[in-house]
C-alpha positions as CSV (number, residue, x, y, z in Angstrom):
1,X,0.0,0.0,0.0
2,X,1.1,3.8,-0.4
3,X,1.0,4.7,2.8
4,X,0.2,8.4,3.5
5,X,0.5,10.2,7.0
6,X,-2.6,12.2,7.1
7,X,-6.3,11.6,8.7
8,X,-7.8,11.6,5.1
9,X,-5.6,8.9,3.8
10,X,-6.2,6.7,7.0
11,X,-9.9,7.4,7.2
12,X,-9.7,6.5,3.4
13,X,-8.1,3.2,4.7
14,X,-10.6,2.3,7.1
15,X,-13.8,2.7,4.9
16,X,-12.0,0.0,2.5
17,X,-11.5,-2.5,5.2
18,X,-13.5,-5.4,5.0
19,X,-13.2,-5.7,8.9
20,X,-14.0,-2.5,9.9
21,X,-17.5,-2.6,11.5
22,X,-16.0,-5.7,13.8
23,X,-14.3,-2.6,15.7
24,X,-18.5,-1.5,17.1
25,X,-18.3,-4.8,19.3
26,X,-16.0,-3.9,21.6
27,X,-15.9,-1.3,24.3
28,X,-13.2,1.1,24.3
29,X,-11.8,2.9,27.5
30,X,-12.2,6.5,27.6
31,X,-10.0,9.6,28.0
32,X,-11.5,12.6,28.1
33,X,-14.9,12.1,26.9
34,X,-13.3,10.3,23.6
35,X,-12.3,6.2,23.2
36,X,-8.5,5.9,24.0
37,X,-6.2,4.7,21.1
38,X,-5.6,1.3,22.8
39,X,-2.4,-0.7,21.4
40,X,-2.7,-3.0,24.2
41,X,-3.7,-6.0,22.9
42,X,-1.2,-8.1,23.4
43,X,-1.5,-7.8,26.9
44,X,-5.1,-7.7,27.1
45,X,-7.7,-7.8,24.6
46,X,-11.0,-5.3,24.8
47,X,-14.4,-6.7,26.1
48,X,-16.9,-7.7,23.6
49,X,-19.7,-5.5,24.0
50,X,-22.0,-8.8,24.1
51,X,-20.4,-10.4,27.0
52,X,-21.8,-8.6,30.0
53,X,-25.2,-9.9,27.8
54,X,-23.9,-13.3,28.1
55,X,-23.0,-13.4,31.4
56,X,-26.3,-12.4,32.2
57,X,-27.8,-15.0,30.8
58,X,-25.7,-17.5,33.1
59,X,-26.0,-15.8,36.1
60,X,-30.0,-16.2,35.5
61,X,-30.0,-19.6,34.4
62,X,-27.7,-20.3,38.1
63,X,-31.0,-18.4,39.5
64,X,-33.9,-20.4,37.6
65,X,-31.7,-23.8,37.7
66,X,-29.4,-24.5,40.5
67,X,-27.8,-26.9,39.9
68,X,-29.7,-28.6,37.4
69,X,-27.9,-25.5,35.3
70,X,-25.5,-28.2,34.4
71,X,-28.0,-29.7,32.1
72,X,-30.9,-27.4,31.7
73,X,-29.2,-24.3,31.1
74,X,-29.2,-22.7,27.5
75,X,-25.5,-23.5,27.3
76,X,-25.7,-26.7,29.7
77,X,-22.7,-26.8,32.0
78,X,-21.6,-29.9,32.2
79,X,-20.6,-30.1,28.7
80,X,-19.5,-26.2,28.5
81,X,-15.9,-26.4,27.7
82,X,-16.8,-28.4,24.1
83,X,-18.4,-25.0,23.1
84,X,-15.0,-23.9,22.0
85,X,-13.2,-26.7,20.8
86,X,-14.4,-26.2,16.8
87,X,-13.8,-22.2,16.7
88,X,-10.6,-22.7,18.8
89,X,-9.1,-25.2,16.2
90,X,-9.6,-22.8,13.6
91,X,-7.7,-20.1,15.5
92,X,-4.4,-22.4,16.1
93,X,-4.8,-24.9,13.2
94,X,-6.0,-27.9,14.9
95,X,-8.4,-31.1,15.2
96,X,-11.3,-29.9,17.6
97,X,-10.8,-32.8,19.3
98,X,-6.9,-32.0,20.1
99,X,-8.3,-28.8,22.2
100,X,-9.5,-28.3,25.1
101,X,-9.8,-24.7,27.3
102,X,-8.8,-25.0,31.2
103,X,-7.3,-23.6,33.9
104,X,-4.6,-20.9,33.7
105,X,-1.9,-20.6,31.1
106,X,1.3,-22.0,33.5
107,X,-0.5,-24.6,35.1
108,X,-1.2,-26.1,31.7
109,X,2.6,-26.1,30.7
110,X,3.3,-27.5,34.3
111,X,0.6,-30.6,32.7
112,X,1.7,-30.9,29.7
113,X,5.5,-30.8,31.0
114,X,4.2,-33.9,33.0
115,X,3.4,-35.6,29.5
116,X,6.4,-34.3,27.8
117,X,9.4,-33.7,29.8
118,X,10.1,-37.4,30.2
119,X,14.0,-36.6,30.8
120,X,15.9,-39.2,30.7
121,X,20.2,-40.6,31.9
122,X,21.3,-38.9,28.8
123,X,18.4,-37.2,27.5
124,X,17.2,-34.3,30.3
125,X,18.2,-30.9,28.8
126,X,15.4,-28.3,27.2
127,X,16.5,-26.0,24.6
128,X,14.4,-22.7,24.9
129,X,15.0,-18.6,23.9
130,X,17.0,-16.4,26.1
131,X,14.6,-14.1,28.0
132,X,11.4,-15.8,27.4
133,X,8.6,-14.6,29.2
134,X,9.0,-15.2,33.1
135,X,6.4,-17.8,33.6
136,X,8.2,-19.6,30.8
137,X,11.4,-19.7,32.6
138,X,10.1,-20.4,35.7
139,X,7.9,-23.2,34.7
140,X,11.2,-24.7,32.5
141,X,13.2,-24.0,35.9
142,X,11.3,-25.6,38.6
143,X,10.6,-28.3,36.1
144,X,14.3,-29.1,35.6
145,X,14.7,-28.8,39.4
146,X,11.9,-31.4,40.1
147,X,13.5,-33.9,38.3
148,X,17.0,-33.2,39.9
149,X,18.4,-31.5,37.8
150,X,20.3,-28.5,38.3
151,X,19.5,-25.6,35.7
152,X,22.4,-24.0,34.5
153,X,23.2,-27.6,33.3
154,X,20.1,-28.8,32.2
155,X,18.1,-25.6,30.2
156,X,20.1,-24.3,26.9
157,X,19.0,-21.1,26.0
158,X,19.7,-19.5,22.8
159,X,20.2,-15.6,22.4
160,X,20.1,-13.2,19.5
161,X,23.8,-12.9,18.3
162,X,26.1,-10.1,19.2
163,X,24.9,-6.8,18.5
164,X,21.9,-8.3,17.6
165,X,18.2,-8.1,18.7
166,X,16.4,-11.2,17.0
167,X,17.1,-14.4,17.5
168,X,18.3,-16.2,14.3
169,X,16.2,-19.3,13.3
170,X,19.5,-21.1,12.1
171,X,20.6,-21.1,15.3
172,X,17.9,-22.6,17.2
173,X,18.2,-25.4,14.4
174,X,22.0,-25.4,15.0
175,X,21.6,-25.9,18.6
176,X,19.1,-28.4,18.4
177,X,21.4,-30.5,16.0
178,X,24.6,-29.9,18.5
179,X,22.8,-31.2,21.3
180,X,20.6,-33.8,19.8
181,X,21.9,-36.1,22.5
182,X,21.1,-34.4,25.6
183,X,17.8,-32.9,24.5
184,X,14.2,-34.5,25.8
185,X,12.4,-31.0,25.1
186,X,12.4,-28.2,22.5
187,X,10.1,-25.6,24.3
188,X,9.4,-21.8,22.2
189,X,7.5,-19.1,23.0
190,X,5.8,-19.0,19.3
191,X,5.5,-15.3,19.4
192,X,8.3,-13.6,21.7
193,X,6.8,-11.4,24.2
194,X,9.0,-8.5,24.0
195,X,10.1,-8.1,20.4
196,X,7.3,-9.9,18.7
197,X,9.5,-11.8,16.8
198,X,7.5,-15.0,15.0
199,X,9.8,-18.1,15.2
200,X,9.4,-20.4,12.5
201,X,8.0,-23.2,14.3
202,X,6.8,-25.5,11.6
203,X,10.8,-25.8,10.7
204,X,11.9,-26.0,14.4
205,X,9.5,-28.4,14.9
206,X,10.5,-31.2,12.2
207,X,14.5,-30.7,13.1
208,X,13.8,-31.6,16.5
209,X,11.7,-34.5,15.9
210,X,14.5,-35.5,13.4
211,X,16.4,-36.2,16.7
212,X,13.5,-37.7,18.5
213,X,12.9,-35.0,20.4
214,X,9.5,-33.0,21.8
215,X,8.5,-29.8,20.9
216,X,6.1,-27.4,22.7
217,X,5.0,-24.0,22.2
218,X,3.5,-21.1,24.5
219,X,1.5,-19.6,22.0
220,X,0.1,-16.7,24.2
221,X,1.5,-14.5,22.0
222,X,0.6,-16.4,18.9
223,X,-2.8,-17.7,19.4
224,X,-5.1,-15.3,17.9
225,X,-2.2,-13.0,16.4
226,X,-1.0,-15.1,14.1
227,X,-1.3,-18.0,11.4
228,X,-0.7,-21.4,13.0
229,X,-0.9,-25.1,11.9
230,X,-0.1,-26.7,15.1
231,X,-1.7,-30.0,13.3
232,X,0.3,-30.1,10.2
233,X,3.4,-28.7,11.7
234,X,3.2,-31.9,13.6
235,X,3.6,-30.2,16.7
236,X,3.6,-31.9,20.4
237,X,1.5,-29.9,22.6
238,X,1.4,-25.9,23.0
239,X,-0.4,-23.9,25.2
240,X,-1.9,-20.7,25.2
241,X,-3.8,-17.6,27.2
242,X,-7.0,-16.2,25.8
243,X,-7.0,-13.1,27.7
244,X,-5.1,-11.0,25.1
245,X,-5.7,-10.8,21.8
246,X,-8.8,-13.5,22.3
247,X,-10.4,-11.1,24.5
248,X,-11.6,-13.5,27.3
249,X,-11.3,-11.1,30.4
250,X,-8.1,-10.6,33.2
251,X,-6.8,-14.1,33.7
252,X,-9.7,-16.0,31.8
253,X,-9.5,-19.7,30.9
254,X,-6.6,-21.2,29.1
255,X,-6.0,-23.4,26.3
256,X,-3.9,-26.7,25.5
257,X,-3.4,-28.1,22.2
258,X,-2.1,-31.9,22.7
259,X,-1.3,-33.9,19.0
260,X,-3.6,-36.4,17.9
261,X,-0.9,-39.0,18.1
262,X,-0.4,-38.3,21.7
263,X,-3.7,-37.5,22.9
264,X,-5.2,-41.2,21.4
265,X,-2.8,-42.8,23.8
266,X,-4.0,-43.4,26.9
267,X,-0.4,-45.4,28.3
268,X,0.6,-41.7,28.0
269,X,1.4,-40.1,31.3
270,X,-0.3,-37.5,32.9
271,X,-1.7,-35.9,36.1
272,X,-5.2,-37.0,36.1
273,X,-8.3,-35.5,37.3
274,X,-12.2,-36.1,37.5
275,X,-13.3,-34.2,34.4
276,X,-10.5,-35.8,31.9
277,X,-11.9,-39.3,32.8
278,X,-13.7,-41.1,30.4
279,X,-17.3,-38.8,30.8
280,X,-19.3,-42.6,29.6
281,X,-18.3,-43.7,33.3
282,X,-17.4,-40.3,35.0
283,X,-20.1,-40.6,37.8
284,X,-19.7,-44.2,38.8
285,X,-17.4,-42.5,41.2
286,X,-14.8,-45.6,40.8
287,X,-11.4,-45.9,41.2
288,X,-8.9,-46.2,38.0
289,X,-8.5,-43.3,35.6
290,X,-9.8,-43.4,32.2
291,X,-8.5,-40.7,29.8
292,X,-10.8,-39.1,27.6
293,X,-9.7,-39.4,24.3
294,X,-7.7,-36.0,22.5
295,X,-6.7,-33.4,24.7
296,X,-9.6,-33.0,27.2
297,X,-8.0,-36.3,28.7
298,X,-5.8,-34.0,30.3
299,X,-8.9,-31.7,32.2
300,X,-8.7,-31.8,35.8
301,X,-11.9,-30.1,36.5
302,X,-15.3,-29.2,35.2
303,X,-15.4,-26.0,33.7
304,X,-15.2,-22.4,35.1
305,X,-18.0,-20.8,33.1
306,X,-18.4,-17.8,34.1
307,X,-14.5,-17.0,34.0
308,X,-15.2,-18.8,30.2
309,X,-18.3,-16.0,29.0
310,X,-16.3,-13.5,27.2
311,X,-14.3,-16.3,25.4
312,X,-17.6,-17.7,24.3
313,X,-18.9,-14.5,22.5
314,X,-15.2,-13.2,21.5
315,X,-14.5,-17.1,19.4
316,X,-17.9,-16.4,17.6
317,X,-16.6,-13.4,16.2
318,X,-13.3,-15.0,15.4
319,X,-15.1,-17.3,13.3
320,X,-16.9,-14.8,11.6
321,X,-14.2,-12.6,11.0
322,X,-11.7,-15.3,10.1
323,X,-8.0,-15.5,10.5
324,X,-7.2,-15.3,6.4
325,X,-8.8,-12.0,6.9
326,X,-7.5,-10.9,10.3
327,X,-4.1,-11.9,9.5
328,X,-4.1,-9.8,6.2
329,X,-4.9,-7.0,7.9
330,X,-2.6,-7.6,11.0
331,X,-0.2,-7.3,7.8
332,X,-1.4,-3.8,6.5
333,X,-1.9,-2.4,9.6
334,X,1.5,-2.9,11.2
335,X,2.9,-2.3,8.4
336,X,1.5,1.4,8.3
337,X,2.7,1.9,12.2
338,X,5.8,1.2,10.9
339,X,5.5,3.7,8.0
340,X,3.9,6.4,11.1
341,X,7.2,5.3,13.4
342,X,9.5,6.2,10.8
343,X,7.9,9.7,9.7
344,X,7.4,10.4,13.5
345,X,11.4,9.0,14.3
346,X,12.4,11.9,11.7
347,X,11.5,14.7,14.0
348,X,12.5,13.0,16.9
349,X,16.3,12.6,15.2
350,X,16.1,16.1,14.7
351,X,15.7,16.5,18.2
352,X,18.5,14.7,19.0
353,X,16.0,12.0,20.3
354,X,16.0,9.3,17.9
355,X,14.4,5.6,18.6
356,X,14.3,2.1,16.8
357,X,12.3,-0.3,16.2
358,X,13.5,-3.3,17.3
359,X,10.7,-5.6,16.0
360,X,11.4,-8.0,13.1
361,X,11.0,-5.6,10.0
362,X,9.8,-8.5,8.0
363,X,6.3,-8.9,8.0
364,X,6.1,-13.1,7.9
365,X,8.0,-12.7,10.8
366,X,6.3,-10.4,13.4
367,X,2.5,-10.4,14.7
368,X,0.4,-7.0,15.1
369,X,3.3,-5.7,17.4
370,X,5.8,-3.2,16.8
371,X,8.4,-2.9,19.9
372,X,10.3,0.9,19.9
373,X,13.4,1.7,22.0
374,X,14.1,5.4,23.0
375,X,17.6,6.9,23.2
376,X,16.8,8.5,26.6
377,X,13.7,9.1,28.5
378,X,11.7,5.8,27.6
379,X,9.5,6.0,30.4
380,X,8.7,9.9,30.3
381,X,7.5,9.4,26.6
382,X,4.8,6.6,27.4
383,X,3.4,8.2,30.7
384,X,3.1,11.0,28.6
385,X,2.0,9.1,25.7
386,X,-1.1,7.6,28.4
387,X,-1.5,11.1,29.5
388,X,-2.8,11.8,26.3
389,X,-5.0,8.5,25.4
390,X,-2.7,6.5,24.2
391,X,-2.6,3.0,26.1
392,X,0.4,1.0,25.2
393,X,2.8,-1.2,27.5
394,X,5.6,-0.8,29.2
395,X,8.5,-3.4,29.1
396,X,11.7,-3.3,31.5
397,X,14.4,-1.7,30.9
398,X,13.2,0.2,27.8
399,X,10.6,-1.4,25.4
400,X,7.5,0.3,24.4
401,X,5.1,-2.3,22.8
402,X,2.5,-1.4,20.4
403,X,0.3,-3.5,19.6
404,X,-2.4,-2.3,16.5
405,X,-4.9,-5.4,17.1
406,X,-7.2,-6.0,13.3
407,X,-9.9,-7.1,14.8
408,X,-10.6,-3.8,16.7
409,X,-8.1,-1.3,16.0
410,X,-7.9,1.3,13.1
411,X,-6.1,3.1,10.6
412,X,-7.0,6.4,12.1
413,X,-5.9,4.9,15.0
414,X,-2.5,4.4,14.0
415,X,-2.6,8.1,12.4
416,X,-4.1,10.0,16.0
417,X,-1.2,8.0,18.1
418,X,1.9,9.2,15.0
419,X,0.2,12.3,15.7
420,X,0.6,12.5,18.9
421,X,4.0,10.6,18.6
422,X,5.2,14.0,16.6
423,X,4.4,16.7,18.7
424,X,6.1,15.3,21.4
425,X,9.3,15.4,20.1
């Protein structure tokens, strides 16, 4: 596209999107009287303006019901988490039955590591990037330390080279070839949390089975951001939040994707609880587990359904909107905050205040985030930047992360923030 930096071209922009009237079901925070220009996304999604309808609707069948609400409620209960399983498998490329939502986002990598971190004599490290998002590391970590192993030894992490920002995806394939032998577990954040770097995980994937080695993903970056395949790819298992750019609420339900191959073998180890038992026999009450088959063999409990609501109406608009379409957008979008950075980082060079964008400048390899570093005085700029309506986050030491969301944000968006952006300087 021939980007423009003025309101006219930008509103021009949003009357041609396809998309655009998707933005009129979510509620936007206000400043001043007038919706904020929210680039927050990727930390946590808007609320659909349908949910608090939704909920409504639960808290009233709770009322009329009881507990016969498990059965008799417009959306029975008992069987509420198999709501999402189709619309979720479209999002990350799946099997319905190879997805289930539950719990939180580290207690499912703590399960699956129970599947998949079978470490052995020889075979007990975990390859994984440098810096990965805490939880990450401190899932990986106590994991490692669980099993006896001592961390420093046992978790290989790879880092962007010298001088360099991104991490190369030759050399995650280099390491995992160098230390074929030691590795039980290749374990990525799809999407990384601070640059918004897209690692090729289809590739990653097939080197480290090559070796006969797992691989998982946290995809709470990823899921809903950008393409996936987790089926073809062949992937192990990957797990995900929904509370950013699938707009589920503050620390909402989580989702675990768990490969066909593994999920229809019920030898395969696990922590077992009462709602991932075979639900044909689930209230005999008997001892012995029986997995459900796919990935809800690894539930532990019945659903939360009201912390599930906003996930319900949010996935129903994913499947309308589609991610062909969301993604092609994602593409244009941040593509034209890059275009605003780089007019905006001209005045701010002038000042003697320039910044970078340290964000992959390819788009196949980024998601709908653009991460900007500032020469000095970081900080300043985005508390002023929020004094002013612009929500974005804050990274330690120095990261400002933008994140232009298709399914809600706009072109004029973009414009009013570069706007803003400029007179600053």
């Amino acid at each position: 596209m021939d980007y423009q930096f003025s309101p006219e071209w930008a509103s021009s922009a949003d009357q041609q999107d396809v998309l655009k009237d998707f933005r009129d079901r979510f509620l936007f925070p206000l400043h001043d009287g007038t919706e904020v220009a929210y680039f927050c996304g990727n930390s946590l999604g808007l609320q659909p303006r349908a949910a608090a309808a939704r909920m409504m609707e639960e808290m009233e069948d709770w009322a009329r019901y009881g507990v016969e609400g498990h059965f008799m409620a417009k959306r029975p209960w008992f069987s509420y988490h198999e709501n999402f399983s189709e619309n979720m498998a479209k999002i990350v490329g799946a099997k319905a039955s190879e997805i289930v939502m539950m719990n939180g986002l580290t207690v499912n990598l703590h399960l699956m590591m129970v599947s998949f971190y079978r470490p052995t004599a020889s075979k007990y490290k975990i390859l994984m990037e440098a810096k990965a998002f805490p939880s990450d590391q401190y899932a990986v970590e106590s994991q490692v330390k669980f099993h006896g192993y001592d961390p420093q030894d046992a978790i290989i992490e790879i880092s962007p080279r010298e001088g360099e920002i991104l991490i190369r995806n030759e050399d995650i394939l280099k390491a995992i070839q160098e230390n074929a032998d030691s590795l039980a577990l290749v374990f990525i954040g799809g999407v990384n949390y601070y640059s918004g770097q897209v690692f090729d995980m289809k590739t990653i994937t097939a080197e480290a089975h090559k070796h006969d080695i797992i691989a998982g993903f946290d995809l709470a970056h990823a899921a809903g951001n950008v393409l996936l395949q987790l089926h073809d790819w062949d992937v192990d298992f990957a797990a995900w939040c929904s509370y950013k750019y699938l707009n589920s609420g503050p620390g909402s339900v989580a989702g675990v994707f768990v490969h066909e191959r593994h999920g229809n073998d019920p030898e395969l180890l696990r922590f077992a609880g009462w709602w991932g038992h075979d639900k044909k026999t689930r209230f005999k009450m008997e001892k012995g587990f029986i997995p459900m088959s796919g990935a809800e063999g690894w539930q532990l409990s019945n659903a939360p359904v009201f912390s599930m609501v906003a996930l319900s109406v949010s996935l129903e608009i994913y499947a309308e909107a589609g991610m062909e379409r969301l993604r092609n957008k994602s593409e244009q979008l941040t593509a034209y905050l890059e275009f605003i950075l780089n007019e905006a980082n001209k005045k701010w060079t002038s000042a003697g205040k320039p910044f970078k964008i340290i964000s992959p400048l390819d788009s196949e390899k980024r998601g709908c985030q653009l991460s900007i570093v500032f020469s000095s005085e970081g900080k300043k700029v985005f508390d002023t930047l929020t004094s002013q309506g612009v929500i974005s986050d804050w990274r330690e030491p120095d990261v400002i992360r933008l994140a232009p969301v298709p399914l809600y944000n706009s072109f004029s968006d973009v414009y009013r923030f570069g706007k803003i952006l400029i007179d600053l300087a």
